[in-house]
C-alpha positions as CSV (number, residue, x, y, z in Angstrom):
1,X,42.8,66.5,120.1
2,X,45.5,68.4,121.8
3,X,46.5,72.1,120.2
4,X,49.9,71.2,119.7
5,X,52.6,73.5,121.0
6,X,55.8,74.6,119.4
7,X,57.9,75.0,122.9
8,X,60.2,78.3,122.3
9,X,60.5,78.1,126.4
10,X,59.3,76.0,129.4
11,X,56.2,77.2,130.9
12,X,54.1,75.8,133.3
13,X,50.7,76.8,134.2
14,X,48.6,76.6,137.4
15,X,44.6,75.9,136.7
16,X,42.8,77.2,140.3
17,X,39.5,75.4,140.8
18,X,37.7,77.6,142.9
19,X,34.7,78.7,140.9
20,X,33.1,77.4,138.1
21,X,30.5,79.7,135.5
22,X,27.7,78.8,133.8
23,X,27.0,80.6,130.6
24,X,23.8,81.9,131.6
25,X,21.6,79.8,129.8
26,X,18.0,79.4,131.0
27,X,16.8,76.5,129.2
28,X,16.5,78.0,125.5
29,X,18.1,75.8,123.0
30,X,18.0,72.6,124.9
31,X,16.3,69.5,123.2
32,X,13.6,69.1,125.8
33,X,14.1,65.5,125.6
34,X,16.7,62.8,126.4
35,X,18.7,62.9,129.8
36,X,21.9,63.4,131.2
37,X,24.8,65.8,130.1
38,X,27.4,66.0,126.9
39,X,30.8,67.0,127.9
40,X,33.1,68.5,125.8
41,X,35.9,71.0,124.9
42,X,35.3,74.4,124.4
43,X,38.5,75.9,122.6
44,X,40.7,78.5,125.0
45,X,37.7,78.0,127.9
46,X,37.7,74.8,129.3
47,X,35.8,71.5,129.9
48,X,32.1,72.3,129.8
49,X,28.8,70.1,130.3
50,X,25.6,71.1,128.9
51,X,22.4,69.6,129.6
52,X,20.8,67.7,127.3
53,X,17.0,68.5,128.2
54,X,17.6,72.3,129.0
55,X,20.6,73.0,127.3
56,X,22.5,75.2,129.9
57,X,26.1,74.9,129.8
58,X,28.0,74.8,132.9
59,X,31.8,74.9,133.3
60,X,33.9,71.4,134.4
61,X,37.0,72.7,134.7
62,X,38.8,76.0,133.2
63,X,40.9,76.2,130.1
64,X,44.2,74.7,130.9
65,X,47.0,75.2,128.1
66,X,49.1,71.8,129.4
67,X,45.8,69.1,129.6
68,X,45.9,67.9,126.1
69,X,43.4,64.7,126.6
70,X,40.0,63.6,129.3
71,X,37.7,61.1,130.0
72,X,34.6,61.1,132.5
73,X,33.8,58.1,134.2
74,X,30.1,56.4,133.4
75,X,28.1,58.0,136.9
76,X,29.5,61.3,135.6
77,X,31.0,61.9,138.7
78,X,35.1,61.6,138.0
79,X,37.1,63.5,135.3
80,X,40.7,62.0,134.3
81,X,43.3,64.4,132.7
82,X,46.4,64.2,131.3
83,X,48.7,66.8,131.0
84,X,52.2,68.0,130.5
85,X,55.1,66.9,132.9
86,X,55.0,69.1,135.8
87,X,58.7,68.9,135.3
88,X,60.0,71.3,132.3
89,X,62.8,69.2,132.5
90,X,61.8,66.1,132.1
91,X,59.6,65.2,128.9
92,X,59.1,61.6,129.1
93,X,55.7,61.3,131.3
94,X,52.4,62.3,131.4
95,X,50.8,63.9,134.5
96,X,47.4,61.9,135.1
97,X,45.1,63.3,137.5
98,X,41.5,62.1,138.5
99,X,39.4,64.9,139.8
100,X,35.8,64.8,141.6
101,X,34.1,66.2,138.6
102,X,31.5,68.5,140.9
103,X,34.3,70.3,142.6
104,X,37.2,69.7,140.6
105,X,39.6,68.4,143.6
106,X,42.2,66.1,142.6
107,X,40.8,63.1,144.2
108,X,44.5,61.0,142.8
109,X,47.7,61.5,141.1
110,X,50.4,59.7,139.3
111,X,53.1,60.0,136.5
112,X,52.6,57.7,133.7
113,X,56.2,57.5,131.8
114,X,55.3,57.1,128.4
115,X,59.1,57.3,126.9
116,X,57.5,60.6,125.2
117,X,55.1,63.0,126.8
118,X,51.7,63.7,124.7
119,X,51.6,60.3,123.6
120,X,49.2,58.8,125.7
121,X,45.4,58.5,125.7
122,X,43.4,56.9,128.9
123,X,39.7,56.3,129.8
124,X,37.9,54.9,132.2
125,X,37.1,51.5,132.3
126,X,32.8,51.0,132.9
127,X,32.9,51.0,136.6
128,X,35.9,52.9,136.9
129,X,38.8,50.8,138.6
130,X,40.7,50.7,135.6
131,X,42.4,52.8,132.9
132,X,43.6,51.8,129.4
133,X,46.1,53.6,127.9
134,X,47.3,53.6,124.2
135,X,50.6,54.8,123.6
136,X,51.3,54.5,119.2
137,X,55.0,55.1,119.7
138,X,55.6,52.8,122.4
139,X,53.3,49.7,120.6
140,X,51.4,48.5,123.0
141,X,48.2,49.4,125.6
142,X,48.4,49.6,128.9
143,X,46.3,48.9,131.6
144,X,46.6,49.9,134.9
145,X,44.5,50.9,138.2
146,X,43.4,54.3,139.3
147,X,46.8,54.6,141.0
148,X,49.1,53.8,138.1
149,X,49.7,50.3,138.9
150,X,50.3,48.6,135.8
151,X,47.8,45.5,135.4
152,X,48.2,44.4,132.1
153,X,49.7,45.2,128.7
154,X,48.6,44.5,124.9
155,X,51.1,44.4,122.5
156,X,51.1,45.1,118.4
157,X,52.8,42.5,117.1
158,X,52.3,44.1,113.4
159,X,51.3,47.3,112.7
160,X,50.8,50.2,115.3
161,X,48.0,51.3,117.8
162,X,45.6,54.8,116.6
163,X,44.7,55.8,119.8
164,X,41.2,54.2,118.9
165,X,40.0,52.5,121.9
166,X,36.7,52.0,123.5
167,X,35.6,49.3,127.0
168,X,32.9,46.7,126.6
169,X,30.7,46.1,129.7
170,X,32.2,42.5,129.9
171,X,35.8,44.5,130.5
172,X,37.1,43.7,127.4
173,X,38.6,46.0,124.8
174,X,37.9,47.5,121.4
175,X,40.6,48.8,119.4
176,X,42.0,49.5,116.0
177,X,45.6,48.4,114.8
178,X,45.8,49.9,111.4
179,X,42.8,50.0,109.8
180,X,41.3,46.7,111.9
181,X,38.9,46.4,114.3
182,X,39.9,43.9,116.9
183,X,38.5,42.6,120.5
184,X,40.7,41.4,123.7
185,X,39.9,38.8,125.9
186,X,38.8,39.7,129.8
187,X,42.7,39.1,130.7
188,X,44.0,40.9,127.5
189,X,46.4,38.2,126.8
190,X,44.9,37.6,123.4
191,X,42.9,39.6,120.9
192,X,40.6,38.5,117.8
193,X,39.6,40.4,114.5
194,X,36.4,41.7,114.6
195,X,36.6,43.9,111.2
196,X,38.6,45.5,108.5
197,X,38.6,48.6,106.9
198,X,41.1,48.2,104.5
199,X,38.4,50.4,101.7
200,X,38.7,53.3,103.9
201,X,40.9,56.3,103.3
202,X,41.3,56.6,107.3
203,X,38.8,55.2,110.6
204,X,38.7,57.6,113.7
205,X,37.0,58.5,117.4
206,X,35.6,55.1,117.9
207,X,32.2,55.3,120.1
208,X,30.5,52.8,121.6
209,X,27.1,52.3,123.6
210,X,27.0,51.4,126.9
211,X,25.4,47.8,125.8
212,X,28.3,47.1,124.3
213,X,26.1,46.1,120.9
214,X,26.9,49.1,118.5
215,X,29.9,51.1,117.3
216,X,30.2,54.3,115.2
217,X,33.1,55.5,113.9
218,X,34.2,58.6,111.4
219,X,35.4,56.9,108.5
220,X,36.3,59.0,105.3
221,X,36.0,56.9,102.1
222,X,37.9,57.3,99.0
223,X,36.5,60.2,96.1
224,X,34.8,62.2,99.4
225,X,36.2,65.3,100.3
226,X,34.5,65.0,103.6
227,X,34.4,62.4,106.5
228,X,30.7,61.2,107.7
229,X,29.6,58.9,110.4
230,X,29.7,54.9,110.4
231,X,28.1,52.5,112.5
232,X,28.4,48.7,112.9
233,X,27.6,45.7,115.4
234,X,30.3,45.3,117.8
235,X,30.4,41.3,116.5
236,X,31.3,42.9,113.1
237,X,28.4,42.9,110.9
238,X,26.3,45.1,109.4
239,X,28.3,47.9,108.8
240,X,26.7,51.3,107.4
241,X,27.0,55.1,106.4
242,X,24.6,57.3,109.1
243,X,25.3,60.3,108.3
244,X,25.6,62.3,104.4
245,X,26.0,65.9,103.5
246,X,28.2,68.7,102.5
247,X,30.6,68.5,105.6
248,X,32.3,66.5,107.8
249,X,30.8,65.0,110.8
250,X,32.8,63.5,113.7
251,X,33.1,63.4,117.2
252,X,30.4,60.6,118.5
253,X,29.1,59.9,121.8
254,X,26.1,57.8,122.3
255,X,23.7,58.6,125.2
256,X,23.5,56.8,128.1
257,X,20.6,54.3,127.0
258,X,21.8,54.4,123.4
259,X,18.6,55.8,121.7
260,X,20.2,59.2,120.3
261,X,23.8,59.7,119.2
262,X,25.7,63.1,120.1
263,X,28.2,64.1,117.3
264,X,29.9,67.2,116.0
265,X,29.1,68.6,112.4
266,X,29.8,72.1,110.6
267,X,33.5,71.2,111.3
268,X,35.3,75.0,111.4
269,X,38.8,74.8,110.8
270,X,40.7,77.2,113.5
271,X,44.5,78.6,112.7
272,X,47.4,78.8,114.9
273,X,48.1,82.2,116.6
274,X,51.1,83.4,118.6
275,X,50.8,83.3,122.0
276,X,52.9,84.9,124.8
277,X,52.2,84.5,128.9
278,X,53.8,87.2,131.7
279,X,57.3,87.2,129.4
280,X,57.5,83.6,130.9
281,X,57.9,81.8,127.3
282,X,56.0,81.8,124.0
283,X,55.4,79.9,120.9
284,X,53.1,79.0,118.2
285,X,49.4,77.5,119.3
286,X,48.3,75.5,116.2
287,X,44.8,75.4,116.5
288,X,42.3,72.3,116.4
289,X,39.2,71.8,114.3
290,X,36.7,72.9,115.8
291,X,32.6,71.6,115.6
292,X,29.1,72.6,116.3
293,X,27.9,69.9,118.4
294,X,24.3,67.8,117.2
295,X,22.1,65.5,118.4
296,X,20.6,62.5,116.0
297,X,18.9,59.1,116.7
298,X,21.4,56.4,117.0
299,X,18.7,53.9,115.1
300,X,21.0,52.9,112.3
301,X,19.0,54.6,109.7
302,X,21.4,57.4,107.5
303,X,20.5,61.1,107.7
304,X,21.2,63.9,106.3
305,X,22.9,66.7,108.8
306,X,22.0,69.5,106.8
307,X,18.2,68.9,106.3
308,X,16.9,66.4,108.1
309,X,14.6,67.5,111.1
310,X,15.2,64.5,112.9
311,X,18.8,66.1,113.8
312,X,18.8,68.7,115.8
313,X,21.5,71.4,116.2
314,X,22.4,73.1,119.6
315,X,22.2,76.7,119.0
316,X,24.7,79.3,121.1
317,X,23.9,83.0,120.3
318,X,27.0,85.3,119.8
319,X,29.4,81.7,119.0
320,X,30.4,80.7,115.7
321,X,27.7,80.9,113.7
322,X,25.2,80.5,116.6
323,X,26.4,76.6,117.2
324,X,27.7,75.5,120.5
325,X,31.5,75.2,120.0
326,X,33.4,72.2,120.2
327,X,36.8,71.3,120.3
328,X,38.0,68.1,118.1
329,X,38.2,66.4,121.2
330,X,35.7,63.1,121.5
331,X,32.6,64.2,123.8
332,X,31.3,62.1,126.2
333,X,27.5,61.7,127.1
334,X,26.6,60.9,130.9
């Protein structure tokens, strides 16, 4: 989720590339099982990966004030970004970029005109040739190549778009209208219902596993103060709670075979603070939730975050309560 800026002037910021940092971890803290890397957002310092097995963070990409959403492609080796205009001018597009996610060169580049700027949300389709888009104020999802060449569109005819919005390895799409699950066809010309939520006080940060069988959602029910972790079968059945406790746990990504399910728990609520750059403008940053980021089967079984040992907590001395920050963004497991 982008920190959301109140613009008191135009201001536009240039990331540079030209070294990334690694936070110096040697291996302590890692699981020392699974594979592959969680990506995430760590707040005011940038796009970071950590290693699963060892744990050692490395830096993606540096803290950038104007990205406010990413994707990483399935081999783990492309990052897509969108970002403010590049024009202060001129608020109706998005600036896309898709960067070699190793060295962080812009590998593409194109402006997506939404009709209003922060709107959009893209990922990657499986094997990377496409991007779908959903854009709430605008009603529809788009789909278009790794250029910006618009392919297809999907409309709403009742009710509006999330932002939830997940590929299938068949190419299809997931995605929520309202409070309903629904599937597209391989063209996108049609959609069907696969579910409906209507019981739910609000369903969020759909994830789905690369077989295309499970889903897990965060889903907040009425009469809990807190939001918790829900998973059902991708045809619709067999819905369930799979995670309880005190707090709210969101932000899922399953690993790449599907065995083990990334998430973030011990939500910590951050507050806005003023913010001023060279004289050049300033404004009010409003802050995004920020988690501690766990790692629990993805077996469809319910635990408990706070006292289950089969969830294991990624400790970071000297952050936040010794978790590994996380912004409220979705992660990404690759």
């Amino acid at each position: 989720m982008k920190k959301v800026l109140i613009w008191l002037a135009p201001l536009l910021i240039a990331a540079s590339f030209s070294c990334k940092k690694s936070d110096g971890n040697n291996g302590v803290g890692g699981t020392g099982k699974g594979t592959g890397s969680i990506y995430f957002h760590d707040t005011n310092e940038g796009i970071f990966k950590m290693d699963v097995r060892t744990g050692k963070k490395t830096q993606v990409l540096p803290y950038d004030v104007s990205r406010y959403y990413w994707d990483v492609s399935r081999d783990g080796k492309k990052i897509l970004e969108t970002s403010d205009p590049d024009d202060p001018n001129n608020r109706n597009y998005d600036l896309y970029k898709i960067r070699d996610a190793n060295s962080g060169a812009v590998l593409s580049s194109f402006k997506w005109y939404s009709g209003y700027a922060n709107a959009t949300r893209p990922i990657f389709s499986p094997d990377g040739a496409m991007i779908a888009i959903t854009a709430p104020y605008n009603g529809k999802i788009f789909i278009v190549d790794t250029q910006g060449n618009a392919l297809y569109n999907i409309y709403a005819t009742s009710g509006s778009f999330t932002g939830n919005l997940q590929w299938m390895p068949d190419n299809t799409l997931l995605f929520t209208i309202n409070k309903t699950l629904y599937r597209s066809n391989t063209t996108f010309s049609d959609f069907r219902r696969i579910a409906s939520f209507n019981n739910f006080n609000m369903i969020s940060q759909l994830a789905a596993n690369n077989a295309g069988t499970s889903l897990v959602f965060m889903g907040a029910m009425p009469g809990d103060d807190n939001a918790h972790l829900w998973m059902i079968n991708t045809d619709g059945s067999g819905l369930k709670q799979i995670t309880q406790g005190n707090e709210t746990e969101g932000a899922p990504a399953f690993s790449p075979d599907g065995a083990l399910l990334a998430f973030g728990s011990d939500l910590i609520q951050s507050v806005g603070v003023p913010w001023t750059i060279g004289g050049s403008g300033q404004g009010i940053a409003l802050g995004s939730s920020v988690w501690g980021i766990s790692i629990m089967p993805a077996d469809g079984n319910t635990y408990n975050v706070e006292n289950n040992n089969a969830v294991f907590h990624f400790p970071q001395q000297g952050k936040r309560n010794n978790r590994v920050p996380a912004d409220s963004d979705p992660m990404e497991w690759r």
